[in-house]
N, CA, C and O atoms as a GROMACS GRO file, in nm:
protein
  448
    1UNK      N    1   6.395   1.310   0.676
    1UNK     CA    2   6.273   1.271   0.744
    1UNK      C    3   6.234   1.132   0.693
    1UNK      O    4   6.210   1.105   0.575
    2UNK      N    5   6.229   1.029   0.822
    2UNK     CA    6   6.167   0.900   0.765
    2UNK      C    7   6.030   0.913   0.758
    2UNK      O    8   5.952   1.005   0.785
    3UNK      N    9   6.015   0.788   0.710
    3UNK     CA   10   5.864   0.766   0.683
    3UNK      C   11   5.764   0.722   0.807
    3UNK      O   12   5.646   0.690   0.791
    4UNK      N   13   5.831   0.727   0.929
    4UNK     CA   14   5.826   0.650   1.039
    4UNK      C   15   5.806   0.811   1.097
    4UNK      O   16   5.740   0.818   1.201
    5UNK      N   17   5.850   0.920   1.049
    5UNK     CA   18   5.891   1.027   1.099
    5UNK      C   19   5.718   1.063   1.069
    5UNK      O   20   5.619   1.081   1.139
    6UNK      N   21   5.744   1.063   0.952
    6UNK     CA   22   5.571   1.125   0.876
    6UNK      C   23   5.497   1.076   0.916
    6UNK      O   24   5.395   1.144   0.907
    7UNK      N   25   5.469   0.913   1.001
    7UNK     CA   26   5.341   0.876   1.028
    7UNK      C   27   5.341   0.928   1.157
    7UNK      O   28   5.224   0.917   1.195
    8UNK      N   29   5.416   0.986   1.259
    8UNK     CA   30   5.428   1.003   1.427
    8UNK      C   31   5.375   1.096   1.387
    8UNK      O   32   5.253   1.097   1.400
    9UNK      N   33   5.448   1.224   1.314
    9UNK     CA   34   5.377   1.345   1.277
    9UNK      C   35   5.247   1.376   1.250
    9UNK      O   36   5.205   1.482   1.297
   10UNK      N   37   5.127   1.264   1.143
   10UNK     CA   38   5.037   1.273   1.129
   10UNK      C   39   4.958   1.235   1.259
   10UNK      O   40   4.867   1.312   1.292
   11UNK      N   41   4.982   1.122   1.338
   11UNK     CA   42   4.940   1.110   1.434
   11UNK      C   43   4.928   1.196   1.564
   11UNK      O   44   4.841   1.188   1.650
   12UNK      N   45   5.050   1.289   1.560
   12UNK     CA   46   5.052   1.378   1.669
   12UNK      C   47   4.930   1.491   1.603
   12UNK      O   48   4.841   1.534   1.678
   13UNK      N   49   4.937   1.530   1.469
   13UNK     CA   50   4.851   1.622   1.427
   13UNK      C   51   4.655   1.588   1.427
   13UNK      O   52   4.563   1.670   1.431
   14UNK      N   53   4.651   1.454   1.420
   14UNK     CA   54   4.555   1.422   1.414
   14UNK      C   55   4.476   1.408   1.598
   14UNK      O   56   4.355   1.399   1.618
   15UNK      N   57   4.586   1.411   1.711
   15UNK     CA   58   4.541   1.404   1.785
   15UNK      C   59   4.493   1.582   1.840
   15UNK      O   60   4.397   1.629   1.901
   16UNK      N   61   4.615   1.638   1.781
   16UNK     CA   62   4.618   1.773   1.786
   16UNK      C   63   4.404   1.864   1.754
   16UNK      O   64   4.325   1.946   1.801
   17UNK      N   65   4.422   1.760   1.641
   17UNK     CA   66   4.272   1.864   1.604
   17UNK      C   67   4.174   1.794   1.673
   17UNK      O   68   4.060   1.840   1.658
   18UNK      N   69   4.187   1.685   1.753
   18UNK     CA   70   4.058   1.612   1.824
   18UNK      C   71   4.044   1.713   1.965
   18UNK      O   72   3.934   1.739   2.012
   19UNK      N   73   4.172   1.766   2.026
   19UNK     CA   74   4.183   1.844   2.099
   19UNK      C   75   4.092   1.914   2.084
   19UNK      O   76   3.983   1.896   2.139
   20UNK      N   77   4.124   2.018   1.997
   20UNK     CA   78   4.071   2.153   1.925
   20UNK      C   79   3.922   2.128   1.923
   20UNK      O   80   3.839   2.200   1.980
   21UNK      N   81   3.882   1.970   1.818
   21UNK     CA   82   3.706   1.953   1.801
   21UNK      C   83   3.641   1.939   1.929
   21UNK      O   84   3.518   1.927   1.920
   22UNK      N   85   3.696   1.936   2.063
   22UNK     CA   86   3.652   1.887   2.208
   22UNK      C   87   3.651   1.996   2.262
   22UNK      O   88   3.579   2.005   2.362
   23UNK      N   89   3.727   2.114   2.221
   23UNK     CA   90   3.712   2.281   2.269
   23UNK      C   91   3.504   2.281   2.251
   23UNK      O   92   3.415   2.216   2.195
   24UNK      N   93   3.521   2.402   2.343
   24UNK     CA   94   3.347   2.468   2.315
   24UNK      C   95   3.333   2.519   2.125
   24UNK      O   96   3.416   2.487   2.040
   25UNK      N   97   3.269   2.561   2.112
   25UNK     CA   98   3.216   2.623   1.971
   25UNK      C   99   3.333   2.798   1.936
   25UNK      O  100   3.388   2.853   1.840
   26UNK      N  101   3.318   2.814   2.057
   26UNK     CA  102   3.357   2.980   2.044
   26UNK      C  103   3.468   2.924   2.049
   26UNK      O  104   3.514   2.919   1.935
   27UNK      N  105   3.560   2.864   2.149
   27UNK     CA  106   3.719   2.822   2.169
   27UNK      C  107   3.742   2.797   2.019
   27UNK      O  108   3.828   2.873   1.974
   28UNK      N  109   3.686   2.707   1.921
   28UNK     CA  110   3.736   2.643   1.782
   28UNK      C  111   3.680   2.724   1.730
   28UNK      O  112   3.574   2.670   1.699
   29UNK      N  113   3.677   2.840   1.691
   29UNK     CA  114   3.652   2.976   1.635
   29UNK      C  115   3.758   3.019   1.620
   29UNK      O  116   3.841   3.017   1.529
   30UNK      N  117   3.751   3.074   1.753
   30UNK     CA  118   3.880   3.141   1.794
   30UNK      C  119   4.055   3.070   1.784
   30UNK      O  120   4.155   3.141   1.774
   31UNK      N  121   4.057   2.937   1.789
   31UNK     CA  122   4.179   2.855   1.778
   31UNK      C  123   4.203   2.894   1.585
   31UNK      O  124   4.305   2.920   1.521
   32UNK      N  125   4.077   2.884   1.549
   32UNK     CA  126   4.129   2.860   1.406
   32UNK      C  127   4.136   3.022   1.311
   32UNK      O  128   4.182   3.047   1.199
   33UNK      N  129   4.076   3.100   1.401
   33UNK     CA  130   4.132   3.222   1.375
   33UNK      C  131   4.276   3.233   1.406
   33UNK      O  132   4.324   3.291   1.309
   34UNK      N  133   4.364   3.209   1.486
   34UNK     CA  134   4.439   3.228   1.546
   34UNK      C  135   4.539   3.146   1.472
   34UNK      O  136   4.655   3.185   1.467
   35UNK      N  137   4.498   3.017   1.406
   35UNK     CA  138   4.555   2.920   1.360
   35UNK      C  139   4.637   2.978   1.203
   35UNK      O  140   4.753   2.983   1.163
   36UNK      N  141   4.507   3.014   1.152
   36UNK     CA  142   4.531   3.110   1.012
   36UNK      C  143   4.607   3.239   0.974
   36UNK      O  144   4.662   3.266   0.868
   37UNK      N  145   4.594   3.326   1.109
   37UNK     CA  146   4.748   3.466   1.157
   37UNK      C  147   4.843   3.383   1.159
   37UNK      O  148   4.916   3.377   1.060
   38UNK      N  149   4.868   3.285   1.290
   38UNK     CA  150   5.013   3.242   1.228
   38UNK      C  151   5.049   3.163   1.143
   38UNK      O  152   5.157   3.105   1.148
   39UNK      N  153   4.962   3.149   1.049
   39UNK     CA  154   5.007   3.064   0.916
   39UNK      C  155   5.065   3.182   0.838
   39UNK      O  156   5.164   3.161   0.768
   40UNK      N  157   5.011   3.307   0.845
   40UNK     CA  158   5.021   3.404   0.749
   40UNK      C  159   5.137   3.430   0.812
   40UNK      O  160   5.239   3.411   0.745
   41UNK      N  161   5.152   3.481   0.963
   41UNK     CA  162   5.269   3.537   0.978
   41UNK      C  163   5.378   3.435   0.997
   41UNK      O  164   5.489   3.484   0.976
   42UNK      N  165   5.379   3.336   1.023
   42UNK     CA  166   5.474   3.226   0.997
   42UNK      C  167   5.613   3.202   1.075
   42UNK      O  168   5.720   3.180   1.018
   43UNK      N  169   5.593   3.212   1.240
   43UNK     CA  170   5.630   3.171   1.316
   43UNK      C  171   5.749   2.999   1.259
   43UNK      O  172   5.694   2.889   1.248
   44UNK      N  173   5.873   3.015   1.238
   44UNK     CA  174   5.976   2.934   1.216
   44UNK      C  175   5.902   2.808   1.286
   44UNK      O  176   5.849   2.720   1.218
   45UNK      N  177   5.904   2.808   1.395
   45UNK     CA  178   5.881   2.696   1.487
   45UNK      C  179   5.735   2.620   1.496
   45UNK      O  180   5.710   2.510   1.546
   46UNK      N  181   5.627   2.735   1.419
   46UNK     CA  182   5.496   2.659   1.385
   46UNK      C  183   5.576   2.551   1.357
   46UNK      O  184   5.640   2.516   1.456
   47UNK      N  185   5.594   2.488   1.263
   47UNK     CA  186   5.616   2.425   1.157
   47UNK      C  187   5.715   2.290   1.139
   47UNK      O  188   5.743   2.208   1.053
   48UNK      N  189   5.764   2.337   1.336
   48UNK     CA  190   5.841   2.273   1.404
   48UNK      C  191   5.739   2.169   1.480
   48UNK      O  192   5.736   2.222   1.591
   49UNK      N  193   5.640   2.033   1.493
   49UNK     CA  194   5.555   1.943   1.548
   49UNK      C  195   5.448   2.106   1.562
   49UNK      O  196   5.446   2.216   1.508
   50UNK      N  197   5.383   2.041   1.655
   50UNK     CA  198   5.245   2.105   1.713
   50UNK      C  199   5.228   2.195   1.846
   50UNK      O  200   5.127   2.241   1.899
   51UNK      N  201   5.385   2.205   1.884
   51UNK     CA  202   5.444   2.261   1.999
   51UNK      C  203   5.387   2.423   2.021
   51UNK      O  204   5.351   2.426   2.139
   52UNK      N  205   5.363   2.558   1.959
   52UNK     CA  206   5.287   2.648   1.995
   52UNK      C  207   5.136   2.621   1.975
   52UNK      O  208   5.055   2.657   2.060
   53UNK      N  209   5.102   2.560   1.865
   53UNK     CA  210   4.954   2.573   1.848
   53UNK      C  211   4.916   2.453   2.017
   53UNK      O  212   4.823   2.452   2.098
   54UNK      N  213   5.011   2.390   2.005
   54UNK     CA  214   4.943   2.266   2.124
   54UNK      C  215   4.927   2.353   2.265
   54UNK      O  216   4.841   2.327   2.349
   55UNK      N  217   5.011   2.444   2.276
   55UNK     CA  218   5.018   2.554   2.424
   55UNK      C  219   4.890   2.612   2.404
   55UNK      O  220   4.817   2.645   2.497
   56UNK      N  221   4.858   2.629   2.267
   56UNK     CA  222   4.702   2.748   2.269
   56UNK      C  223   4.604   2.650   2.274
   56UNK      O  224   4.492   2.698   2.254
   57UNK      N  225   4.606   2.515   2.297
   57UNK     CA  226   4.525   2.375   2.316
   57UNK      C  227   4.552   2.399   2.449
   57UNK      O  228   4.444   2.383   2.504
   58UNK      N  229   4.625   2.425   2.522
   58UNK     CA  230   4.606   2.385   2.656
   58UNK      C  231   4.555   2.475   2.725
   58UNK      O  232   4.468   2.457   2.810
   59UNK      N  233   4.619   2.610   2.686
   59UNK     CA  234   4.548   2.750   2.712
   59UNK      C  235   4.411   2.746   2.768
   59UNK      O  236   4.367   2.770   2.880
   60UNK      N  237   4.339   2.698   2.620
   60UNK     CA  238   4.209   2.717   2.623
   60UNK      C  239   4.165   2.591   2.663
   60UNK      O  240   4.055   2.606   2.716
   61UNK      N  241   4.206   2.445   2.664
   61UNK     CA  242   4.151   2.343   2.814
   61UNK      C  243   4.132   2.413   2.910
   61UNK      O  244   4.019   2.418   2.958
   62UNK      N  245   4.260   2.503   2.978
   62UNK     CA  246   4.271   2.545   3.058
   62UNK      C  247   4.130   2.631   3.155
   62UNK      O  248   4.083   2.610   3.267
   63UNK      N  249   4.090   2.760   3.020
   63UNK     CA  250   3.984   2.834   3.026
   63UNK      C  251   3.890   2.748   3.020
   63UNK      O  252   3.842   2.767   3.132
   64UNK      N  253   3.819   2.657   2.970
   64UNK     CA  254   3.697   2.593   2.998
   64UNK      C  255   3.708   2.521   3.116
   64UNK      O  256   3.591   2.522   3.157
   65UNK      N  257   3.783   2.452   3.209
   65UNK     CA  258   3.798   2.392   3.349
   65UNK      C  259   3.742   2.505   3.378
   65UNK      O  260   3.626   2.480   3.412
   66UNK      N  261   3.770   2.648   3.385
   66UNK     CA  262   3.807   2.734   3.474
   66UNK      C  263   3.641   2.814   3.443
   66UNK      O  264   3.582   2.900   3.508
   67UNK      N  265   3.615   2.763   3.352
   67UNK     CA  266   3.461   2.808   3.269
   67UNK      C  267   3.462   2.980   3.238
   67UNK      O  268   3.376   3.062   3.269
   68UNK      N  269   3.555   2.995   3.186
   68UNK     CA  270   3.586   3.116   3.090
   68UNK      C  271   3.577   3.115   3.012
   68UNK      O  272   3.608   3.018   2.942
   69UNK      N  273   3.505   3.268   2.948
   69UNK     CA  274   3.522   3.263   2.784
   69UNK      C  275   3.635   3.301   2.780
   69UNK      O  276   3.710   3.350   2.864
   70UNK      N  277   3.653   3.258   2.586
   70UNK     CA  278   3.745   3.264   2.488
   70UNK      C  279   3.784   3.389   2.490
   70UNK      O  280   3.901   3.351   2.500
   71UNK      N  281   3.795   3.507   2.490
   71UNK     CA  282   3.783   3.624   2.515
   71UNK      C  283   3.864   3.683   2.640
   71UNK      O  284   3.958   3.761   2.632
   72UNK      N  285   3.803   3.625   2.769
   72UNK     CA  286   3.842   3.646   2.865
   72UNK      C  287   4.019   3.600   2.871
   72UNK      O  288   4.103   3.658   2.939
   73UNK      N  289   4.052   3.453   2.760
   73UNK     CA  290   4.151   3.416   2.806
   73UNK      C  291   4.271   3.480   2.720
   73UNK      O  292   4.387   3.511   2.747
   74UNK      N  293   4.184   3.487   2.594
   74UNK     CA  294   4.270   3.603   2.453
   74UNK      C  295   4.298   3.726   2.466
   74UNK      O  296   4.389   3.779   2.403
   75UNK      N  297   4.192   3.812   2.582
   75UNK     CA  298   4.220   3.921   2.526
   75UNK      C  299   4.093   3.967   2.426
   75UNK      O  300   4.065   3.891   2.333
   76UNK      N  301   4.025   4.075   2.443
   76UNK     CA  302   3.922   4.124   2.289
   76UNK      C  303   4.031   4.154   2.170
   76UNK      O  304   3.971   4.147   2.063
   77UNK      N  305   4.167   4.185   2.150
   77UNK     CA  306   4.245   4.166   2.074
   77UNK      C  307   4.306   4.031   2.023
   77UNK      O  308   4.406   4.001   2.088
   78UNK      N  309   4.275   3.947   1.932
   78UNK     CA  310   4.331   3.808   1.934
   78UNK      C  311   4.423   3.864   1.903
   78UNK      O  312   4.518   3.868   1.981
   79UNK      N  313   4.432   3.928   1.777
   79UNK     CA  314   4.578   3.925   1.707
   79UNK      C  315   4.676   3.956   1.779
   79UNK      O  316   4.789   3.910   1.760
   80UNK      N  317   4.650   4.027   1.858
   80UNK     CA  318   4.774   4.172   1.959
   80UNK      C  319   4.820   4.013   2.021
   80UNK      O  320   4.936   3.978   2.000
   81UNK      N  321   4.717   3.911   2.103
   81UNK     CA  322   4.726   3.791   2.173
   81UNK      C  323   4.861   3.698   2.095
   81UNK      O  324   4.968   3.673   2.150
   82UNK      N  325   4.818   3.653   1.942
   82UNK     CA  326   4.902   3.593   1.871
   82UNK      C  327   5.051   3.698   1.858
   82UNK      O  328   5.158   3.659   1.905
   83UNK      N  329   5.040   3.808   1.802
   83UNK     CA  330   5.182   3.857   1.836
   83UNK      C  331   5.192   3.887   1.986
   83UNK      O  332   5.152   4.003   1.984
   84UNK      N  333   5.211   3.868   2.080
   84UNK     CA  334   5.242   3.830   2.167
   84UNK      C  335   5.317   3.703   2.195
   84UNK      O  336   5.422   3.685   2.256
   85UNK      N  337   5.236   3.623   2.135
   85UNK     CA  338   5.299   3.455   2.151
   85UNK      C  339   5.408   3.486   2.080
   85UNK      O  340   5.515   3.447   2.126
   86UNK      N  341   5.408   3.566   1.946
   86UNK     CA  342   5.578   3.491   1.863
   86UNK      C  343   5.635   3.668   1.845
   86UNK      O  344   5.667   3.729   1.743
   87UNK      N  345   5.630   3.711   1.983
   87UNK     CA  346   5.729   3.859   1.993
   87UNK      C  347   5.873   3.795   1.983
   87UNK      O  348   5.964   3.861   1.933
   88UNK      N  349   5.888   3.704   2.016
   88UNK     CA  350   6.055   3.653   2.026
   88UNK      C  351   6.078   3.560   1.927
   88UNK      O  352   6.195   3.536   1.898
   89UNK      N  353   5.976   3.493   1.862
   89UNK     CA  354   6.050   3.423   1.767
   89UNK      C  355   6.059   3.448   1.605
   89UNK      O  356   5.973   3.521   1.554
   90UNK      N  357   6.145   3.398   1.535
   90UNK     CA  358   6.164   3.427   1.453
   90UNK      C  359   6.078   3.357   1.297
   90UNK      O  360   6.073   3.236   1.276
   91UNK      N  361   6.018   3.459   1.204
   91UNK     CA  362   5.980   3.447   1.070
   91UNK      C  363   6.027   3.407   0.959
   91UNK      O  364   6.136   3.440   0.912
   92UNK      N  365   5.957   3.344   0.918
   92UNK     CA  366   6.002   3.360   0.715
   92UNK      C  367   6.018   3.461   0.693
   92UNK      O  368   6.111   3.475   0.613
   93UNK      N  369   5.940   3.619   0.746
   93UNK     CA  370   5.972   3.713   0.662
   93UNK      C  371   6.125   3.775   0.712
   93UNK      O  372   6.215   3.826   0.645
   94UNK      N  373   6.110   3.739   0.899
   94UNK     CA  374   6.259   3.735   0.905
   94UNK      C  375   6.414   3.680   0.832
   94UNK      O  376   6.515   3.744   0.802
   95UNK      N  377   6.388   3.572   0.823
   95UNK     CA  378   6.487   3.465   0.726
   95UNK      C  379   6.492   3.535   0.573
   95UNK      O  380   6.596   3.534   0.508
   96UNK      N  381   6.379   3.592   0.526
   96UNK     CA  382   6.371   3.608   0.408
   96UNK      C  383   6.483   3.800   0.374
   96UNK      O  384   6.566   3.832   0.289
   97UNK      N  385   6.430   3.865   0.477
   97UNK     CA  386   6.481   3.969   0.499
   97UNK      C  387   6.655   3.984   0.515
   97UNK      O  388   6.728   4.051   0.442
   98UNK      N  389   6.690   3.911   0.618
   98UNK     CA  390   6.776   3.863   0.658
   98UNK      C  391   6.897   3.841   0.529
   98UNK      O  392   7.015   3.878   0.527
   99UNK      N  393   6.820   3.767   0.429
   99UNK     CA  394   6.914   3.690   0.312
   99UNK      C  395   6.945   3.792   0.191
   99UNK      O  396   7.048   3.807   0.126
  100UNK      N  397   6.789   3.877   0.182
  100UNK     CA  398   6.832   4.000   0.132
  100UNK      C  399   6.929   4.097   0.181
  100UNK      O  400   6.998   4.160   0.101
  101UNK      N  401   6.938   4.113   0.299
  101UNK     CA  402   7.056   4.201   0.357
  101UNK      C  403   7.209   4.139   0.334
  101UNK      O  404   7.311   4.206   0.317
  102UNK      N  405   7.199   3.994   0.340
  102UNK     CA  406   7.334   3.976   0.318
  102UNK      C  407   7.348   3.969   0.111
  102UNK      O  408   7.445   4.022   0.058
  103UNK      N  409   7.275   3.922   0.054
  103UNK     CA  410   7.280   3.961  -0.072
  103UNK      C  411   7.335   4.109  -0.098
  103UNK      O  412   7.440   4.111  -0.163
  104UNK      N  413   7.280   4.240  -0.056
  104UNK     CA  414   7.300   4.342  -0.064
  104UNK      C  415   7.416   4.415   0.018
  104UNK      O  416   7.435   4.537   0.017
  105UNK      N  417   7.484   4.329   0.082
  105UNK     CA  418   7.584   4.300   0.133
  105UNK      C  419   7.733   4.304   0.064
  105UNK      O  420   7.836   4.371   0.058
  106UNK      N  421   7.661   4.164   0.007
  106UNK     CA  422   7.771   4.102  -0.082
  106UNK      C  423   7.762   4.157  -0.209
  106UNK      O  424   7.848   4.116  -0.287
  107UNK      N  425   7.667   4.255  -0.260
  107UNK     CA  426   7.681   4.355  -0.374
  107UNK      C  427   7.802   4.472  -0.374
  107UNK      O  428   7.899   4.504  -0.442
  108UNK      N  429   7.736   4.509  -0.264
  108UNK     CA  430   7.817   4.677  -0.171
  108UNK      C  431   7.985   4.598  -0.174
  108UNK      O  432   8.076   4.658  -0.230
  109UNK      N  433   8.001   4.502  -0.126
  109UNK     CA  434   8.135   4.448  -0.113
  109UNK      C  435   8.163   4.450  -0.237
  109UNK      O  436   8.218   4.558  -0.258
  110UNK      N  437   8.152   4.368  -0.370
  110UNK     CA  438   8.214   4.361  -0.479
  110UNK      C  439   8.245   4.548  -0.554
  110UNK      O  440   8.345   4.563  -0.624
  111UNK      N  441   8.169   4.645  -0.532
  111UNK     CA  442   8.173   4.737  -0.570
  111UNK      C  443   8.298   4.861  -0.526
  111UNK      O  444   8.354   4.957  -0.579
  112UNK      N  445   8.300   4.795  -0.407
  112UNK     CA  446   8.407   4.891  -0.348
  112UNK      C  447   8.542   4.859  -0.411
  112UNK      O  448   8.642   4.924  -0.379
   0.00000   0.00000   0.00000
């Protein structure tokens, strides 16, 4: 990663949360609830630019044109909402799991 890399990045992120501060009150509630599950659960591709959190930026543009609540567009379940978004993609705890199985793998092999 250049350094040229890190400043596009900050810039894409910084435009990212002006988004978010231009949401209603309840929308940036709700974004940063939502923001903090998948930090915990840790979606590979978060982490990849601003590319899912930016879809839940448009989402909810979307719902205020349309003058919907936050709610209406989530779901009264956020979370069920957020696993939804990353049913298909893959985790740290996946990757992490994953490395243990082949570790325990490569145990079972030396033993036989």
């Amino acid at each position: 990663m250049t350094i040229r890399d890190i400043i596009e990045g900050k810039k894409e992120w910084r435009a990212h949360v002006a988004r978010v501060k231009a949401l209603p009150q309840e929308y940036q509630i709700v974004y940063k609830e939502i923001q903090k599950y998948l930090f915990k659960v840790g979606p590979v591709e978060l982490t990849e630019g601003t590319g899912l959190l930016s879809g839940i930026v448009d989402l909810f543009e979307e719902g205020v044109a349309l003058g919907k609540g936050v709610l209406d567009v989530t779901g009264s379940d956020v979370a069920a909402f957020c696993d939804d978004l990353t049913k298909d993609s893959k985790t740290y705890a996946d990757i992490y799991q994953e490395s243990v199985h082949q570790e325990v793998n490569k145990g079972t092999d030396k033993t036989e």
